[in-house]
N, C-alpha and C positions, 0 to 999 in steps of 0.2 A: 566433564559431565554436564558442565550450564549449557556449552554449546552446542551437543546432543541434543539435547532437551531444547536448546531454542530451535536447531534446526527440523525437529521432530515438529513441534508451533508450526513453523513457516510451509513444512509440508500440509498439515493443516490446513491451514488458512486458504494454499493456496486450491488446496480440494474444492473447500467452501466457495471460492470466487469460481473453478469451472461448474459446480453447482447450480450456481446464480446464474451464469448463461447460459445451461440446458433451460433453466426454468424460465426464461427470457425467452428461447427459442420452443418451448413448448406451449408456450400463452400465444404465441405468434407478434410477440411484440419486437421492439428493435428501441434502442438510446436514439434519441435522435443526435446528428454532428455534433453539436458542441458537447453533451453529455458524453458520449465516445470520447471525443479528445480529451474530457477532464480525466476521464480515466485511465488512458493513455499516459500523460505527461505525469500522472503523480506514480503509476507503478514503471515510467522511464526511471524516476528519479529515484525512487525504492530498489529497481533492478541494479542501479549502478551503483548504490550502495550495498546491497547486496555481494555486486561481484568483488570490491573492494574489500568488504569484511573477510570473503572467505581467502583471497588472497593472501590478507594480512594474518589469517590464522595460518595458513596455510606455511606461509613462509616468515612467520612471527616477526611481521613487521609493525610495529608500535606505530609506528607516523601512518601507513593506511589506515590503521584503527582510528586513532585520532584525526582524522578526517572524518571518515564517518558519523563520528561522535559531532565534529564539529559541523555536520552540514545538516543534523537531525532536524534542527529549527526550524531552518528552510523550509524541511520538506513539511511539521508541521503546519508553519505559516501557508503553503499551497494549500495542505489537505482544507485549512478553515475558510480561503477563498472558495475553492470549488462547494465544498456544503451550503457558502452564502449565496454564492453564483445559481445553484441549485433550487435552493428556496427562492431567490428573486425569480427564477423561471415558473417554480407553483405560484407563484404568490401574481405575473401577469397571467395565468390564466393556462398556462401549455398544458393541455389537455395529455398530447402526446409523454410530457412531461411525468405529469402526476400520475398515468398507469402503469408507468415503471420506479416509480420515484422507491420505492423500500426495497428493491433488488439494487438499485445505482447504490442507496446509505449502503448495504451491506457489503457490496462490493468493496466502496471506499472505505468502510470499516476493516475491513480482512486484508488490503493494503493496508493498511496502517498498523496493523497488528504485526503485518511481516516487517514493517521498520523497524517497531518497536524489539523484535528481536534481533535484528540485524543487529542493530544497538548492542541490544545483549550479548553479540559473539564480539562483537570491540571494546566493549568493557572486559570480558572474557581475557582479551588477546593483553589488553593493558593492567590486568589484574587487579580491575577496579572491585571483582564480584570473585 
């Protein structure tokens, strides 16, 4: 049932982030390169925990989960570089920057939401929940 239900979240979420770039592509704006790539490298690192969660449930393997579990930090610790990286780009002035800057938070929000339950299907699998 938790798993369901976190998988039902992650479907969610990830509605919300193709949302955010219709609405990106219908203001006619675009991230500039480094904001693309921040977004990239933190939902590479969310996708490949992803695929390992469901494997581990999948084939109820405790040690995938617990990886998982163990690389959550990581990905934390990236998501609060790229938010600093982000604001140090408002804060010199990128204009291009600041007229997408609260589609980029949400985006990286709604990744981070899907970790957060990837998490939940590896606690799931290790019978933490």
């Amino acid at each position: 049932l938790y798993i369901a239900s976190d998988l039902e979240h992650i479907g969610d979420a990830l509605v919300t982030v193709a949302y955010q770039y219709k609405k990106l592509e219908h203001r006619g704006k675009e991230f500039t390169p480094e904001e693309e790539e921040d977004l990239k490298s933190v939902f590479s690192r969310v996708e490949k925990n992803y695929l390992r969660a469901i494997k581990a449930f999948a084939t109820e393997n405790k040690r995938l989960a617990a990886e998982v579990i163990r690389d959550h930090p990581e990905i934390l610790k990236l998501e609060k570089r790229l938010r600093f990286s982000h604001c140090q780009r408002i804060r010199q002035g990128d204009q291009a920057v600041l007229e997408v800057s609260a589609i980029h938070m949400e985006i990286l929000n709604q990744i981070l939401a899907v970790e957060h339950h990837v998490v939940g299907i590896a606690q799931a699998v290790l019978g933490i929940i």
